[in-house]
C-alpha positions in Angstrom: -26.5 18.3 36.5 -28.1 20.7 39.2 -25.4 21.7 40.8 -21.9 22.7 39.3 -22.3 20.7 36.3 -19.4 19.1 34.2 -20.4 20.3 31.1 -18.8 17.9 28.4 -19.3 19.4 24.9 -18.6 15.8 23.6 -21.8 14.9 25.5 -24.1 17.2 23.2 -25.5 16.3 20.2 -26.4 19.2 18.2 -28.1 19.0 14.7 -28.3 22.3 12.7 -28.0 23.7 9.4 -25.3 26.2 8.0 -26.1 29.8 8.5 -24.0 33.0 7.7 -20.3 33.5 6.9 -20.0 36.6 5.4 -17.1 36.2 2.1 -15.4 38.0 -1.1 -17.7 37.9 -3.6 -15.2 38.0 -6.8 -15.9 35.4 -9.3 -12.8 33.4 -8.7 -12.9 31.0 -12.1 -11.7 28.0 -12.5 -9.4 26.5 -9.9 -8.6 23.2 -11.5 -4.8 22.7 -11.7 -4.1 25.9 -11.1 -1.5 27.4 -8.4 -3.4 27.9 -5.1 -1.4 31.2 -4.5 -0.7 31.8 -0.5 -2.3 30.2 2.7 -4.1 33.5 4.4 -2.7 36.5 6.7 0.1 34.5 7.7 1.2 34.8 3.9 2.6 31.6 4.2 3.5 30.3 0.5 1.0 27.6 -0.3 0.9 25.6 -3.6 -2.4 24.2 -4.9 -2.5 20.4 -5.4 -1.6 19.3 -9.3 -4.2 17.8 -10.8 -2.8 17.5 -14.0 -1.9 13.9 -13.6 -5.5 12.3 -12.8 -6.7 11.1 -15.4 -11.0 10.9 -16.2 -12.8 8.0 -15.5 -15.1 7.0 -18.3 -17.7 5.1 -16.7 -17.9 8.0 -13.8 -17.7 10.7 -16.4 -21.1 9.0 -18.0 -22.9 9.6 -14.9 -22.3 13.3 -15.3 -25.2 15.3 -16.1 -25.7 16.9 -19.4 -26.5 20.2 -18.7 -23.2 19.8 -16.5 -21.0 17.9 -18.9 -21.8 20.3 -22.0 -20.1 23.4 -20.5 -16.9 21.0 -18.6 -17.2 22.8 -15.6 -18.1 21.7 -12.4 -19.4 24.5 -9.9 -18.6 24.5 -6.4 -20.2 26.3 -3.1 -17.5 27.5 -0.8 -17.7 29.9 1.8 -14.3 30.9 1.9 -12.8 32.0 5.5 -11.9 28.5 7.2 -8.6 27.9 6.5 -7.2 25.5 5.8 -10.4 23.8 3.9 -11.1 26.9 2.2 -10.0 30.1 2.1 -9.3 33.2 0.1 -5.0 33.9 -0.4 -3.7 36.9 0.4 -3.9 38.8 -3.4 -7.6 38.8 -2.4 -9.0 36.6 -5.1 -7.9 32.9 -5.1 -9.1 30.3 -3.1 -6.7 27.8 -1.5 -7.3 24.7 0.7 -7.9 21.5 1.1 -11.3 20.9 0.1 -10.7 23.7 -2.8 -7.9 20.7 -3.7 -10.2 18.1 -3.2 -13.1 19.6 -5.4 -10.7 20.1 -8.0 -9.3 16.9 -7.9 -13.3 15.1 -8.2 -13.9 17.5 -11.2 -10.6 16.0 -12.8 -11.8 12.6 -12.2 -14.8 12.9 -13.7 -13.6 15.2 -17.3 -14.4 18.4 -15.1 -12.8 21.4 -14.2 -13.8 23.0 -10.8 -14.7 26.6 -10.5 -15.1 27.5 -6.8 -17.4 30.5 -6.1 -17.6 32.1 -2.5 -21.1 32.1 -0.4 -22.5 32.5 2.9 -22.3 29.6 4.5 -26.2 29.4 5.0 -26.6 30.1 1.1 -24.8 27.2 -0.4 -27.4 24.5 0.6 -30.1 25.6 -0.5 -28.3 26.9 -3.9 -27.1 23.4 -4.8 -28.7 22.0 -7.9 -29.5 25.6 -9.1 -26.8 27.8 -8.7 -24.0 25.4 -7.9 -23.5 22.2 -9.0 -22.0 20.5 -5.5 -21.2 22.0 -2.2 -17.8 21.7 -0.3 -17.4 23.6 2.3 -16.8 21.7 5.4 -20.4 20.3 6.1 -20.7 18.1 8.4 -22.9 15.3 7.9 -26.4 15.1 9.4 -29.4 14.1 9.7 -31.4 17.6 9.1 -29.2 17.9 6.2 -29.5 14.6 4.7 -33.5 15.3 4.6 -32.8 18.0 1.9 -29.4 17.1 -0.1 -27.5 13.7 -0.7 -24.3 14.0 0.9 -20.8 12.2 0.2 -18.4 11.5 3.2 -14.1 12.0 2.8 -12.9 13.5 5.7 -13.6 13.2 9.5 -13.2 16.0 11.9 -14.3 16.5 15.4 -14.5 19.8 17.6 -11.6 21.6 19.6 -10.9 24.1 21.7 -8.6 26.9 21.9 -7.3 29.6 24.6 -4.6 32.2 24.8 -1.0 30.5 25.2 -0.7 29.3 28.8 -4.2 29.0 29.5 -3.8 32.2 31.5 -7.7 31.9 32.8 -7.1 28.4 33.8 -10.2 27.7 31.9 -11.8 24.0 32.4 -13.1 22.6 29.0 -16.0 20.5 30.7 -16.9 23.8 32.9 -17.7 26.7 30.7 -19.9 28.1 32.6 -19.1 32.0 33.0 -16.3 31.8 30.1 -16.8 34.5 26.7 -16.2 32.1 24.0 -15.9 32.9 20.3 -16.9 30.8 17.8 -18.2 31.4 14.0 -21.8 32.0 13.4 -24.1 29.4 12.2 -21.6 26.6 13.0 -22.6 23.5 14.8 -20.3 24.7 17.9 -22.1 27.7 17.9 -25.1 25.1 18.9 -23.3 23.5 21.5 -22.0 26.0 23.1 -25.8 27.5 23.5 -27.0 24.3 24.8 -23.8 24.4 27.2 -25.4 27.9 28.3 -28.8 27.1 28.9 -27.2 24.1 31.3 -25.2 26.3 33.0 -27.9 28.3 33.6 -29.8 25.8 34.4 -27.7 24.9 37.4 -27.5 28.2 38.5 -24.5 29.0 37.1 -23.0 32.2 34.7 -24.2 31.3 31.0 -21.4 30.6 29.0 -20.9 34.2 27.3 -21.0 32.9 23.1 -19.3 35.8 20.6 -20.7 34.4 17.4 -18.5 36.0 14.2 -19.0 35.9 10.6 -15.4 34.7 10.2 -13.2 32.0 11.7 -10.4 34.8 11.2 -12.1 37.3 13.3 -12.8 34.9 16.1 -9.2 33.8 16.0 -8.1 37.8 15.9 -10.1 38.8 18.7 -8.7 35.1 20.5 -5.3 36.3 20.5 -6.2 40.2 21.2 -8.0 39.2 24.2 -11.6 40.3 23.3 -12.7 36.4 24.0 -11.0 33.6 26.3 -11.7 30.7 24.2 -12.8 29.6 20.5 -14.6 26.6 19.7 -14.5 25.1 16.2 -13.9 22.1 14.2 -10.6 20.6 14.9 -8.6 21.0 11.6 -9.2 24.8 12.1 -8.2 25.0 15.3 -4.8 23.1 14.6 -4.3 25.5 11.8 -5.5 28.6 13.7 -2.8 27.5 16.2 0.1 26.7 14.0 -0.5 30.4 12.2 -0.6 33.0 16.1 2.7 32.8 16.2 2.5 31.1 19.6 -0.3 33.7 21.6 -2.7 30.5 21.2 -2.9 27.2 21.8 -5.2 24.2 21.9 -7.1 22.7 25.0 -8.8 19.4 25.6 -9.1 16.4 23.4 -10.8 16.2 20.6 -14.4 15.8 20.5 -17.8 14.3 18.4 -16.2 13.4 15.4 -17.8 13.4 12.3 -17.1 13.0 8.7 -17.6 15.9 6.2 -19.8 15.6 3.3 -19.8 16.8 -0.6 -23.4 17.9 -1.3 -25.4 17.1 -4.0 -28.9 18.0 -5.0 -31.7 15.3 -4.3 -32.5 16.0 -8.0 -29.3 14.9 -9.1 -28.9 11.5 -8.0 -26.6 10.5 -11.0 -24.1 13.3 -10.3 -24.1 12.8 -6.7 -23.0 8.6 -7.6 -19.9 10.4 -9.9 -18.9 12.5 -6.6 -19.4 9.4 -4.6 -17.3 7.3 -7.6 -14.3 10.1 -7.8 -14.2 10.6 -4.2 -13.6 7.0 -3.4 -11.1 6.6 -6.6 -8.9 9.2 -5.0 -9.1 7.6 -1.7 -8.2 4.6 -3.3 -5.2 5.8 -5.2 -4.3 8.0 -2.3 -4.9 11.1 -3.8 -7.1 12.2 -1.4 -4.6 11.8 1.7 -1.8 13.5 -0.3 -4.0 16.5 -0.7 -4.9 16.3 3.4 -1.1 15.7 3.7 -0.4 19.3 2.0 -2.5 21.0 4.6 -1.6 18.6 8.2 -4.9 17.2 8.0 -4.1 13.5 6.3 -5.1 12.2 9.5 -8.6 12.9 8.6 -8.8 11.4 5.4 -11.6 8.5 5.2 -11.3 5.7 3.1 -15.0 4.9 2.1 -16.9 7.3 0.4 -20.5 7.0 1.9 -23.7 8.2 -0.1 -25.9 9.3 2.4 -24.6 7.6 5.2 -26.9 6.4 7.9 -30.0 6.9 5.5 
């Protein structure tokens, strides 16, 4: 690729660990069967999935730590701006989305309740098995991950553009080269879209221009307002970003690098991160899990096998 390169993002592997989202810091509580309020500035009406109706499973419950068990409340890591996984509703306080669902819906399974508390996105890993008992936040599984927490697979997302409705630039999404893309800081598209730089530069070619924001609703906002030509994130978000501009945005290009998110557990708790593993397939099993993703478009990306570490 010397010369004008076709710069495929699917054809970059990119390995990095979360780093800053900036959030609400409110203690939200518990979330566990509790109305999810509203979807974000759309103020869409949302409903949070009903746990009510899943029942504890003994034998997973047992594997529950103690110090965990005694107080019935499992604590989650969420940094809350990527709608729909998880998200902050528009009275400012409670989070909504699927995995908020989903970590409500393990908690259940194992005798829990789930009380969600918003982090930087680079916080939450190194936080769990201190301050929080799991992390789910859309982490996608990886090797440089894995080295440090035990992670649990349930969904599967890839990565997908996004440009102004009509593609006015008539921007190319294997030639980036010279394009001002937005994307959220610390992400692993953020990676890729450096590495899709340095290539273009390489080739003598404009580096792609990257806008890194510490929300995925600023770099939709300044998407549709014109201040970038493109975003770049996982696909789920885009879809949703899309289906809440009112038509200024739309996707562009396939799909790409899929890979499944993980629940993360501390390397310390090897017990608890078995439960998650245990609950997590349970509600794939029963179907749970893909009525949850159903809720918010995504039951496409619903797994069904729950893999502890997988790849390890």
């Amino acid at each position: 690729m010397r010369a004008r390169p076709a710069l495929s993002l699917s054809a970059l592997a990119v390995v990095a660990l979360l780093a800053g989202c900036t959030t609400a810091s409110q203690d939200l509580g518990s979330t566990s069967g509790s109305p999810a309020g509203s979807t974000d500035d759309a103020s869409e009406a949302t409903q949070g999935f009903d746990v009510s109706g899943i029942e504890a499973d003994p034998e997973l419950a047992a594997l529950v730590p103690d110090d965990v068990a005694e107080d019935g409340v499992l604590t989650v890591g969420a940094e809350l701006s990527y709608a729909p996984a998880e998200f902050v509703a528009p009275d400012g306080v409670t989070p909504v989305g699927f995995d908020v669902d989903i970590a409500a819906a393990v908690a259940a399974t194992l005798g829990l309740e789930s009380a969600v508390e918003p982090s930087t996105f680079d916080a939450i890993i190194p936080a769990v098995g201190t301050k929080y008992e799991v992390g789910i936040s859309g982490f996608t599984i990886d090797a440089d991950r894995l080295q440090v927490v035990h992670m649990v697979s349930y969904f599967d997302a890839g990565s997908q553009l996004a440009v102004a409705a009509g593609n006015p630039d008539g921007i190319d999404p294997a030639d980036l080269c010279g394009v001002v893309v937005g994307v959220q800081t610390g992400t692993v598209q953020q990676g890729e879209l450096e590495n899709v730089s340095a290539d273009c530069e390489s080739a003598g070619d404009e580096p792609v221009e990257v806008l890194p924001y510490d929300s995925q609703a600023d770099v939709t906002t300044n998407l549709a307002g014109g201040k970038v030509q493109a975003m770049y994130a996982d696909s789920p978000v885009t879809a949703y970003a899309v289906s809440q501009a009112d038509g200024s945005i739309e996707t562009l290009g396939d799909i790409t690098d899929a890979a499944p998110y993980g629940a993360v557990v501390s390397h310390e708790d090897p017990e608890l991160a078995e439960a998650v593993q245990g609950a997590l397939q349970q509600l794939m099993d029963d179907g749970t899990l893909a009525e949850i993703l159903e809720g918010w478009g995504n039951a496409d990306g619903a797994l069904t096998t729950a893999e502890l570490d997988p790849g390890v």
